[in-house]
C-alpha positions as CSV (number, residue, x, y, z in Angstrom):
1,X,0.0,0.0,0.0
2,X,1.6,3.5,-1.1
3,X,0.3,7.1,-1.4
4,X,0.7,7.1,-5.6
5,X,0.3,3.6,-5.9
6,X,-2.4,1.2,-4.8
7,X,-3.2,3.8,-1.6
8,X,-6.0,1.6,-0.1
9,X,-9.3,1.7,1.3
10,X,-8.5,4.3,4.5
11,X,-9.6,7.4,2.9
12,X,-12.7,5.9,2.0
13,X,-13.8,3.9,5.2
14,X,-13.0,7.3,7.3
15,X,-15.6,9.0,5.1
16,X,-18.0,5.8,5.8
17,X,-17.3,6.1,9.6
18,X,-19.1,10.0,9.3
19,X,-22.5,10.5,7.9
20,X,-22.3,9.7,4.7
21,X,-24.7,10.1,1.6
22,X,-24.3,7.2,-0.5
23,X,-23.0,8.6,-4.5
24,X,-21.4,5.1,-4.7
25,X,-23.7,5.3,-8.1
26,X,-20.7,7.2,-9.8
27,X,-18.8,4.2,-9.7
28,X,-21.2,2.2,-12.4
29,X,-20.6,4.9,-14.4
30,X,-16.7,4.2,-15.0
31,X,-17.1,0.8,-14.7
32,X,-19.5,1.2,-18.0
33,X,-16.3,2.7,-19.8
34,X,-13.6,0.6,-18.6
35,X,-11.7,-0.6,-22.1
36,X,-14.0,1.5,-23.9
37,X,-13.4,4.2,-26.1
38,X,-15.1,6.5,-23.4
39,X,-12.4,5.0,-20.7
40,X,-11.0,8.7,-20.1
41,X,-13.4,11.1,-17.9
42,X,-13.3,14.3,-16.5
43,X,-15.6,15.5,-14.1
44,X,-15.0,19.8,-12.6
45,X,-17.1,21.0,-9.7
46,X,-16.5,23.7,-7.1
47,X,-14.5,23.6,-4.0
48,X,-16.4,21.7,-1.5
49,X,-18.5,19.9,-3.6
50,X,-17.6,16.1,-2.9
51,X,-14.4,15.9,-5.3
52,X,-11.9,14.3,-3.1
53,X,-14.7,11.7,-1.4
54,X,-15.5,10.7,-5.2
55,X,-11.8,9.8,-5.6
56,X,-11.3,8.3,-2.2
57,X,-14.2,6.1,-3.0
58,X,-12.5,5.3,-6.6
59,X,-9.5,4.4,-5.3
60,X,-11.4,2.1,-2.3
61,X,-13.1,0.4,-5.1
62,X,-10.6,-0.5,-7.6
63,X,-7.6,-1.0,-5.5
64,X,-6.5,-4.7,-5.6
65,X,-4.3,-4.4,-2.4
66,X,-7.7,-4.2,-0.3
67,X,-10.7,-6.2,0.5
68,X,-13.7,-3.2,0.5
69,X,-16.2,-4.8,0.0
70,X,-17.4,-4.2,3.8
71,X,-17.4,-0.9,2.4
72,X,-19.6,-1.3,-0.5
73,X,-21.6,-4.2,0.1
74,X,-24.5,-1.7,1.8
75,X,-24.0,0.9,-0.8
76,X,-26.7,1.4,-3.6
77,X,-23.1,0.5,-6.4
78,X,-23.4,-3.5,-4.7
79,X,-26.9,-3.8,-6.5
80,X,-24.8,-3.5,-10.4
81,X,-24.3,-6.3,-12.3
82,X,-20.5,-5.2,-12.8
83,X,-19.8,-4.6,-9.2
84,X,-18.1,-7.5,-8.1
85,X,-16.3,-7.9,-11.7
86,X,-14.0,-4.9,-10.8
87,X,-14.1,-4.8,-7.3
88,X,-10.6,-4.6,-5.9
89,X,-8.9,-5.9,-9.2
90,X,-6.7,-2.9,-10.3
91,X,-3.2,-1.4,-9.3
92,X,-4.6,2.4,-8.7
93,X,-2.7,5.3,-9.7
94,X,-3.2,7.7,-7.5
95,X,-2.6,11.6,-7.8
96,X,-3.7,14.7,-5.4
97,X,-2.1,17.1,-7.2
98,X,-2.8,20.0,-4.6
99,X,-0.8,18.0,-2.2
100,X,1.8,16.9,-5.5
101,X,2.4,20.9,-5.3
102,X,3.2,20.8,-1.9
103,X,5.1,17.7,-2.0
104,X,7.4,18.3,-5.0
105,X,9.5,21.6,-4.1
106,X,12.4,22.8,-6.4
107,X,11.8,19.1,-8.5
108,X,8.5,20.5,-10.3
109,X,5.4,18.5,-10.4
110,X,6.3,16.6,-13.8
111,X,9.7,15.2,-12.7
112,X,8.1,14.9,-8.5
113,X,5.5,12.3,-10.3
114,X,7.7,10.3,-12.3
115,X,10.1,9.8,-9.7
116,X,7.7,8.8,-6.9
117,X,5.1,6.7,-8.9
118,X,8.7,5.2,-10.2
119,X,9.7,4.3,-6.9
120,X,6.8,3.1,-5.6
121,X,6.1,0.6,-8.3
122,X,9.3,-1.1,-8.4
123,X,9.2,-1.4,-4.4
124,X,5.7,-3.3,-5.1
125,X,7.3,-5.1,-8.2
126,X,10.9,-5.0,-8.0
127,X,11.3,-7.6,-11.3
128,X,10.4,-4.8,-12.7
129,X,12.3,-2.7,-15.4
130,X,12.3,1.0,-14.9
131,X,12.9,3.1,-18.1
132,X,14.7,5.9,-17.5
133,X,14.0,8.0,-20.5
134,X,10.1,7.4,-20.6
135,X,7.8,7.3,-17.8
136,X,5.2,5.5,-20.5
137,X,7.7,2.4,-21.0
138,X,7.9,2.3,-17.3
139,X,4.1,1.8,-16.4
140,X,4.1,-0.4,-19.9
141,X,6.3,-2.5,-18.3
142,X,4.7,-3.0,-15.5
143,X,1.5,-4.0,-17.1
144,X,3.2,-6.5,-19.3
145,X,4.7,-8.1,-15.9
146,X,1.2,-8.0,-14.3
147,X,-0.8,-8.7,-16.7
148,X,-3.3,-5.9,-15.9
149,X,-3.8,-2.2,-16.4
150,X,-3.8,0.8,-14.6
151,X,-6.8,2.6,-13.2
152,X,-5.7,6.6,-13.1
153,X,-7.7,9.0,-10.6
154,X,-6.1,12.6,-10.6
155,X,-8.0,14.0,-8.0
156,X,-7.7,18.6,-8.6
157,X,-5.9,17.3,-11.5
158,X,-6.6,21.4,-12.3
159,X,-4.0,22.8,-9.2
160,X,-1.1,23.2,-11.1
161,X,-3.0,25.7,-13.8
162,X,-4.6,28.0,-10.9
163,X,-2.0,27.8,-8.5
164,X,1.1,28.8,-10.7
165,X,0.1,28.9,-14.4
166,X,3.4,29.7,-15.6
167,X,4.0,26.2,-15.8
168,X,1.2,25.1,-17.6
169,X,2.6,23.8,-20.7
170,X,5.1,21.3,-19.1
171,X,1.8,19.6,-16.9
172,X,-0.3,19.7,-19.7
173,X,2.3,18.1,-22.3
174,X,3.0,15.1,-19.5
175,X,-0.6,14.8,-19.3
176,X,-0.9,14.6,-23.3
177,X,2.2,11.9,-23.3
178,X,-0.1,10.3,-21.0
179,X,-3.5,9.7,-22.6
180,X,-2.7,10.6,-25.9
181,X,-4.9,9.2,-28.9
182,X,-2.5,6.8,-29.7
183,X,-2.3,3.3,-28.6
184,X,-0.5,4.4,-25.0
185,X,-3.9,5.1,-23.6
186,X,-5.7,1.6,-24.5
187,X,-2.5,-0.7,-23.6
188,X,-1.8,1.0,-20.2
189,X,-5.0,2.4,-19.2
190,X,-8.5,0.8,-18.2
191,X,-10.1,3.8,-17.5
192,X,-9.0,7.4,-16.1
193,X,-11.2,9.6,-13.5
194,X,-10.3,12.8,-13.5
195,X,-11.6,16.1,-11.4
196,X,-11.4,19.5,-10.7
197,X,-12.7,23.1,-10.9
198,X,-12.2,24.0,-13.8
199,X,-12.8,22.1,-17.6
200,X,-9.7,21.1,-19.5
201,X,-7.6,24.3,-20.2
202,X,-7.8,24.3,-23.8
203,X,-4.9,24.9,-26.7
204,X,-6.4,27.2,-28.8
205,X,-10.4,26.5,-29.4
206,X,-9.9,23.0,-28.6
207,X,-9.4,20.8,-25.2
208,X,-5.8,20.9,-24.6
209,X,-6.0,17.0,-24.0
210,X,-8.8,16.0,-26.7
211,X,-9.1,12.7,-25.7
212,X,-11.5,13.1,-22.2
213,X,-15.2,13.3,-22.2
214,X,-15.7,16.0,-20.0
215,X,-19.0,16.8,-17.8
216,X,-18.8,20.8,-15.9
217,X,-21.1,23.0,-14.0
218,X,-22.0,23.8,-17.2
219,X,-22.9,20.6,-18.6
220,X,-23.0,18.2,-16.3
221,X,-25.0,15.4,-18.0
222,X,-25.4,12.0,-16.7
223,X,-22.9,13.3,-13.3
224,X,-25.2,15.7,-12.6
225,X,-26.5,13.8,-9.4
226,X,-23.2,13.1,-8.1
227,X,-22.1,17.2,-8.4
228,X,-23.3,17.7,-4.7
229,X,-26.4,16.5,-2.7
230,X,-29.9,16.2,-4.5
231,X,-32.9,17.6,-3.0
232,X,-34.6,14.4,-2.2
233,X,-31.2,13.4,-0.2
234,X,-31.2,16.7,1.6
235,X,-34.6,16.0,2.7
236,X,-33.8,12.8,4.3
237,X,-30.7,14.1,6.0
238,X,-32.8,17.1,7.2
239,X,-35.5,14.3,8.6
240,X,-32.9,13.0,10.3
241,X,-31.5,15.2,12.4
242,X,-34.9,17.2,12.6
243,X,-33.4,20.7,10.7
244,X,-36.0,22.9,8.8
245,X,-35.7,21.9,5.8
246,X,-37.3,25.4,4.2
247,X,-34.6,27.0,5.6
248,X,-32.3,24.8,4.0
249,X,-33.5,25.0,0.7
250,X,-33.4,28.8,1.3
251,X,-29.8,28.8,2.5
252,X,-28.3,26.3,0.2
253,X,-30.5,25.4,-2.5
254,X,-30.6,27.4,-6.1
255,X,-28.1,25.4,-8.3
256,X,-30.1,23.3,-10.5
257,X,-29.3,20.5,-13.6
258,X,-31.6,19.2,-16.4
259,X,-33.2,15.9,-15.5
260,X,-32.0,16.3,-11.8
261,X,-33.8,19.4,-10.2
262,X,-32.5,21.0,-7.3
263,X,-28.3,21.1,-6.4
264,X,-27.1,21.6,-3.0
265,X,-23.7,22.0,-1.8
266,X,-23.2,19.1,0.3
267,X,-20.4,20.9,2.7
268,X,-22.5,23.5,3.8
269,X,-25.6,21.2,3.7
270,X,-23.4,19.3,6.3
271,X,-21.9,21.8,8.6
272,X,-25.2,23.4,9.3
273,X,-26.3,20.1,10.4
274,X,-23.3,19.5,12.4
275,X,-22.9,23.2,13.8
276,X,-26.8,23.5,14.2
277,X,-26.6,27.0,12.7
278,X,-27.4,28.2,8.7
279,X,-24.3,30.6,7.7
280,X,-22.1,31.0,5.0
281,X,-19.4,28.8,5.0
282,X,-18.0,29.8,1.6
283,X,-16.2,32.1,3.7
284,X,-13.8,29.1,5.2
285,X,-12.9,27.9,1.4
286,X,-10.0,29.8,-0.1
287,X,-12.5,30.8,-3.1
288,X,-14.4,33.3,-0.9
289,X,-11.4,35.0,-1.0
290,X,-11.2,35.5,-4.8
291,X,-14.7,36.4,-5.2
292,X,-14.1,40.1,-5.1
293,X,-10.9,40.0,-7.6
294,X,-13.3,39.0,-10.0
295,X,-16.1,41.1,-9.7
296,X,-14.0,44.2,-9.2
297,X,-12.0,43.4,-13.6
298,X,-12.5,46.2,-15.5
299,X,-14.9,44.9,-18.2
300,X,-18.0,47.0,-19.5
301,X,-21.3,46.1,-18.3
302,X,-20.0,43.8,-15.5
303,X,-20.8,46.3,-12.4
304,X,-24.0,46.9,-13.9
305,X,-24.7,42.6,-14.3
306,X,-23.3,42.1,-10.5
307,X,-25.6,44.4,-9.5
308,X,-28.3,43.1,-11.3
309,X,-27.7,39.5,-10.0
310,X,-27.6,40.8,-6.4
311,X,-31.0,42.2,-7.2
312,X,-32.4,38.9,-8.2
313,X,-32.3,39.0,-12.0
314,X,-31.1,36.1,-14.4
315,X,-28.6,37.1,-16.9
316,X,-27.6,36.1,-20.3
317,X,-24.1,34.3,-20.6
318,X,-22.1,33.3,-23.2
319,X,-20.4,30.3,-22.0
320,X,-18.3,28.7,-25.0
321,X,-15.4,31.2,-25.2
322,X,-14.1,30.4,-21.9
323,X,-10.3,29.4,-21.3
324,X,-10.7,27.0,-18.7
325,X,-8.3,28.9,-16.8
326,X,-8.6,32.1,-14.2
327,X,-6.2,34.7,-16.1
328,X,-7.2,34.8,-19.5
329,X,-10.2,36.7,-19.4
330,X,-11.8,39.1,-22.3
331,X,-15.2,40.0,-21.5
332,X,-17.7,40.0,-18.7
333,X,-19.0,36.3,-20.3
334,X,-16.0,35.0,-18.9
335,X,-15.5,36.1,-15.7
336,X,-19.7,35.0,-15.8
337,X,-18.1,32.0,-16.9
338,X,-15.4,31.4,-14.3
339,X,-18.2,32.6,-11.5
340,X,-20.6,29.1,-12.5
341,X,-17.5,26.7,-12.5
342,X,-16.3,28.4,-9.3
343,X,-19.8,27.5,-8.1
344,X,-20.5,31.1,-7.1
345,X,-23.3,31.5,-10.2
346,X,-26.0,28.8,-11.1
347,X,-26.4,28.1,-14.7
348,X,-29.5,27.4,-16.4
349,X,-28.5,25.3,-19.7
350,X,-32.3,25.9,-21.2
351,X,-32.2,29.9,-20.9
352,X,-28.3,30.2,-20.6
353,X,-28.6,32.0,-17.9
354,X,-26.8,33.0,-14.3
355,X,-28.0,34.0,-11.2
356,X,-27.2,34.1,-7.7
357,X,-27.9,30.9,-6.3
358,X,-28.9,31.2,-2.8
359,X,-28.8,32.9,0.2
360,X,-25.3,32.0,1.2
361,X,-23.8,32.7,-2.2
362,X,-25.8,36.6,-1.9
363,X,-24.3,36.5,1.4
364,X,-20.8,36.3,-0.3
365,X,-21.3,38.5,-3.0
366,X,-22.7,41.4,-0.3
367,X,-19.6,41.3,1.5
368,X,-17.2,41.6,-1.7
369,X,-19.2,44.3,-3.6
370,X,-18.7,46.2,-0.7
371,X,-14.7,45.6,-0.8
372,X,-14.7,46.9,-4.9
373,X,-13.1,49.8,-5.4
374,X,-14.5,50.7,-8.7
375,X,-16.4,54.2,-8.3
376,X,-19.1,52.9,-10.2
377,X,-19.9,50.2,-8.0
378,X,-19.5,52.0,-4.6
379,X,-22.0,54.7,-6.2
380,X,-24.7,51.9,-6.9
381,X,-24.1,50.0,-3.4
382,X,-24.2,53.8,-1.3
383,X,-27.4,54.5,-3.6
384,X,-29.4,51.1,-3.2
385,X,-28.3,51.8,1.0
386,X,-29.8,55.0,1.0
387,X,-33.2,54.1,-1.2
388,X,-33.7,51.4,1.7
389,X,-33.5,54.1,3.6
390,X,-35.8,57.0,2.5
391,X,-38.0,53.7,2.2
392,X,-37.9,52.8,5.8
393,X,-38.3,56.6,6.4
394,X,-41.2,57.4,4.5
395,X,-39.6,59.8,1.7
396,X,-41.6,58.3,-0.9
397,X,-40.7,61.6,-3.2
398,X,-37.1,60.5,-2.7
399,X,-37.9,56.8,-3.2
400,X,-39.4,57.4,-6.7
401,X,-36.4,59.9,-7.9
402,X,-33.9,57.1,-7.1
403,X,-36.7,54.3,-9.2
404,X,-36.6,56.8,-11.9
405,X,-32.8,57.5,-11.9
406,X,-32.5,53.6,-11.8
407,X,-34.8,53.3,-14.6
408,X,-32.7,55.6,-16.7
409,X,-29.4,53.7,-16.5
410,X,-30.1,50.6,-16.5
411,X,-33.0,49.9,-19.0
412,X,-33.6,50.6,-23.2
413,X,-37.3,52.3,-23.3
414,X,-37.8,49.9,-26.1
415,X,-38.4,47.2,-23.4
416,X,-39.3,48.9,-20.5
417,X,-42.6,48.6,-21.5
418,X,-44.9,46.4,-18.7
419,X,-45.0,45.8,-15.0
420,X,-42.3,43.2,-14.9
421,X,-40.0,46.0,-16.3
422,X,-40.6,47.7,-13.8
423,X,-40.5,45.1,-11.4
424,X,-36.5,44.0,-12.4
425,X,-35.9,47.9,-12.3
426,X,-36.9,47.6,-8.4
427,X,-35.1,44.9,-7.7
428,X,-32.0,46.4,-9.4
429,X,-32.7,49.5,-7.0
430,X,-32.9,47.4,-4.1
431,X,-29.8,45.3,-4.6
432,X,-28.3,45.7,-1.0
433,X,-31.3,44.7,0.4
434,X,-29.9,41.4,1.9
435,X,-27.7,42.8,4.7
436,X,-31.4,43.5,6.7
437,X,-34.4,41.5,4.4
438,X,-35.2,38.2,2.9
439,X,-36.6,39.2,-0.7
440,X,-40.5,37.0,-1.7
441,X,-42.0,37.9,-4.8
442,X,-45.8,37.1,-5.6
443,X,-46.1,35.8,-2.4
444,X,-49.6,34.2,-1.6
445,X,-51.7,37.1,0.9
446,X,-54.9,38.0,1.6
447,X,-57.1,37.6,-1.9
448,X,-53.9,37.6,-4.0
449,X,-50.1,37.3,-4.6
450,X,-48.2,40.3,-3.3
451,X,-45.5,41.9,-5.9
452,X,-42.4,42.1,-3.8
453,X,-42.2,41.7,-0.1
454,X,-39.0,42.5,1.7
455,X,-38.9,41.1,5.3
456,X,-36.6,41.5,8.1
457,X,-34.1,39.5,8.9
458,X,-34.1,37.9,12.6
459,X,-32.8,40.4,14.7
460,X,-33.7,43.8,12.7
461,X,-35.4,46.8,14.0
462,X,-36.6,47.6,10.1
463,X,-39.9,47.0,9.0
464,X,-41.7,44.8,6.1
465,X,-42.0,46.2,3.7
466,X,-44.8,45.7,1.0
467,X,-44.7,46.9,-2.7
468,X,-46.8,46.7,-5.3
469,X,-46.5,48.1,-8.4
470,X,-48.7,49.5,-10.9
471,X,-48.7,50.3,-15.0
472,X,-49.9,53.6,-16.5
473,X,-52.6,53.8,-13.2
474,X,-51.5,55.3,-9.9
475,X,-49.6,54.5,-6.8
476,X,-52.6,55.5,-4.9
477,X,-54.4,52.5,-6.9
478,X,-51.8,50.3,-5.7
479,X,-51.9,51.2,-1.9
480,X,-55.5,50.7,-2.1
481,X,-55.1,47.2,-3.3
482,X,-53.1,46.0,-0.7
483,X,-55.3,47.0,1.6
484,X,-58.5,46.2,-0.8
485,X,-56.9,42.3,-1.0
486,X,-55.3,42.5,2.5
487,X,-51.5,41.5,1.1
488,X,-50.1,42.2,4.4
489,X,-52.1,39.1,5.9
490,X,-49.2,37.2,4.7
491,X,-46.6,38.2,7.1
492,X,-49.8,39.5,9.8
493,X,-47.8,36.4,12.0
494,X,-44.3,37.5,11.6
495,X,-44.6,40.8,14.4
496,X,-42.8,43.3,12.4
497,X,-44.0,46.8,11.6
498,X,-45.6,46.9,8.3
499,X,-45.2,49.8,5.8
500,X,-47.3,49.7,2.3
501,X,-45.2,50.8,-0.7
502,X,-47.3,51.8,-4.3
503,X,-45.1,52.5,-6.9
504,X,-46.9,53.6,-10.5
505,X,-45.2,53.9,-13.8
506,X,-47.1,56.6,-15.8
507,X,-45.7,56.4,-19.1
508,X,-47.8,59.2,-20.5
509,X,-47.0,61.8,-18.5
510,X,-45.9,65.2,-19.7
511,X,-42.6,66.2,-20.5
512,X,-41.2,67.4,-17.5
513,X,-43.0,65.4,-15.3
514,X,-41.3,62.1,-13.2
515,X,-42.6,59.3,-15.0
516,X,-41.9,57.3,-11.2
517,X,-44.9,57.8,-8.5
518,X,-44.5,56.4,-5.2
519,X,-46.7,56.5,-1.9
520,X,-45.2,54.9,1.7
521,X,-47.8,54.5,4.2
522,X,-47.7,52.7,7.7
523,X,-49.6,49.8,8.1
524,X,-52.4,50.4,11.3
């Protein structure tokens, strides 16, 4: 048993000793392409989403120098047809290449690997021949001695390009000499499991290793169930351990894949089990820390899209020029882009579209707008601050100069031409909301669905606030339909003060005239 060869079952029955939620399903899906075409697969997630557990389990599995079935035997994987075929029957290359970086010092990754998987193999069979000038002839060897082939799992196989991508080319050429189209891959190779962050860095419009089916945030495709925690798993763990699971979905819910529904990531999922407490916990991952680099790049249109996501709106991506790195950027659609694999957006493949996932994520994104320096964005975070505030306050003329000002810069009249324009023009106004309110829109009240309701957060002096919004009519018209339909019977149980916001869009009035009406009155 080594740490780059055959590393055993440990990793995997410490993981089994915790709660665990069994994604032992991923493993049918290799076995499927062992000595197939389709033997080489990539798999890119966010931090904290499961990666290194899928490759412990990999390795528990395949690993010849172990018995695991006591691991497996009470896993959903024991039910396949193919599970005892290739249980335990593999020599297991093994590869974390975040702790490779660590590891290898002045040698560089490249030379670290070949050394140590060198080493370790002629230790396990020292008949043996070790070719000097090619690592491939050295694991060829060893498969003609043994009869069998390698099973390759390169778990943040993606490290080496984010962490120091000046020396790219000389990881990403070892990786070609290693599953290169030729017949290198098929003699010395059973299958290959690869994962990471990012997709494949690619060489020009192409993957830079061609050969891998990959499967992203983007597309995820048949691995879309074992990306993080479904919703139906999250509700069993949340019956478990008795936790609200509405709060749940509301705290870590939001990413979502064709065919599978709801996303959650399973790290926070777990820790607010563990630590009885709903937070953000992005803020313990390294990535928090990068969120604001990105958001603050100097490309047109992206303050104006962050602030629209933190307002609630979906927007438009382009997806398909993206690098598949975190340096080469040349529009806003990449660093969009970079945001979904990072796991800080959630992609919708049928609209291609991003938003904020959840209340967590928002969470995240608050605290780094905040930390931009960009003028532009400071303006739009001290001016969504202070419309909260003339709200609270009652300055209703105020409230409808900052609506109309809004409306001005951020939408074409061509399309601002119904209340649900004027609906994402409020939410775009209200952006910074979430430091004191939890945003519902048509929520059920009364005789109706309320437009937008902005409650307080538990613990805040601030009031509900109730807004409904009106087209070429009157904000007078819309107070009197909250009270007309009693809206505010909705949160009549939550014991907050109440105010009732109309805002009216008059799109004929004069020249001269604010187009914006508003009317703030305090709930008796």
């Amino acid at each position: 048993m080594g740490i780059y060869i055959n590393p055993g079952n440990a990793g995997f029955q410490g993981i089994r000793n915790d709660e665990y939620v069994d994604k032992s399903g991923l493993i049918a899906l290799i076995n499927e392409s062992i000595d197939t075409p389709r033997r080489l697969t990539c798999v890119s997630r966010p931090r904290r989403f499961g990666k290194s557990f899928a490759a412990k389990m990999l390795c528990a599995y395949y690993d010849k120098t172990c018995d695991s079935s006591g691991l497996f035997d009470d896993l959903s994987i024991a039910g396949d047809e193919q599970y005892r075929h290739y249980l335990n029957k593999y020599d297991v290359i093994y590869l974390d290449m975040t702790n490779i970086i660590g590891e290898a010092g002045q040698d560089g990754i490249v030379s670290f690997i070949k050394r140590k998987v060198t080493e370790e193999l002629l230790k396990i069979y020292p008949d043996m021949e070790a070719d000097e000038e090619s690592f491939s002839a050295t694991l060829n060897n060893a498969v003609e001695l043994t009869g069998s082939k390698f099973i390759v799992i390169i778990d943040e196989w993606d490290a080496p390009i984010r962490e120091n991508p000046s020396n790219q080319r000389e990881y990403l050429e070892f990786l070609r000499a290693m599953f290169k189209s030729s017949g290198t891959t098929d003699k010395l190779f059973a299958a290959a499991y690869m994962t990471g962050i990012l997709p494949i860095k690619k060489d020009g419009s192409q993957s830079a290793i061609s050969d891998f089916e990959e499967f992203t945030m983007v597309k995820p495709r048949k691995y879309g169930s074992y990306v993080g925690f479904t919703e139906a798993e999250v509700r069993v763990l949340c019956h478990k351990y008795n936790v609200d699971f509405t709060r749940m979905k509301q705290w870590y819910d939001g990413y979502e894949f064709r065919d599978i529904g709801a996303m959650y990531n399973p790290n926070s999922v777990m820790k607010a089990i563990r630590n009885d407490d709903f937070d953000s916990y992005w803020t313990e991952t390294s990535a928090a820390i990068s969120l604001m680099e990105y958001i603050s790049l100097d490309f047109d249109g992206l303050s104006k899209t962050i602030v629209e996501l933190m307002g609630g709106i979906s927007i438009k991506v382009e997806t398909k020029g993206f690098s598949n790195d975190l340096i080469t950027f040349r529009n806003k659609d990449d660093v969009l882009t970079a945001l979904i694999h990072l796991g800080y957006l959630a992609y919708d493949e049928e609209t291609q579209t991003v938003r904020i996932p959840n209340e967590e994520l928002r969470r995240e994104f608050a605290r780094s707008i905040r930390q931009v320096k960009r003028d532009e964005t400071i303006r739009r975070v001290r001016e969504s601050d202070r419309l909260i505030y003339d709200t609270v306050h009652g300055n209703a003329e105020a409230v409808a100069e900052q609506i109309e000002k809004v409306h001005a810069e951020e939408t074409a009249v061509l399309f601002y031409n119904d209340e649900q324009a004027l609906r994402s023009v409020i939410k775009i106004a209200y952006f910074s909301y979430k430091d004191h309110y939890l945003k519902f829109e048509e929520l059920p009240g009364g005789d109706g669905y309320v437009d937008i309701v902005y409650l307080p957060k538990k613990g805040s002096m601030l009031p509900a606030l109730v807004i409904e919004m009106k087209w070429n009519k009157s904000a007078k018209g819309a107070i009197a339909q909250i009270k007309d339909k009693n809206y505010p019977d909705a949160i009549k149980d939550y014991g907050t003060e109440v105010l009732l916001v109309g805002i009216n869009y008059d799109k004929q009035a004069p020249a001269g005239k604010r187009k914006h009406e508003c009317i703030i009155e305090k709930m008796i």
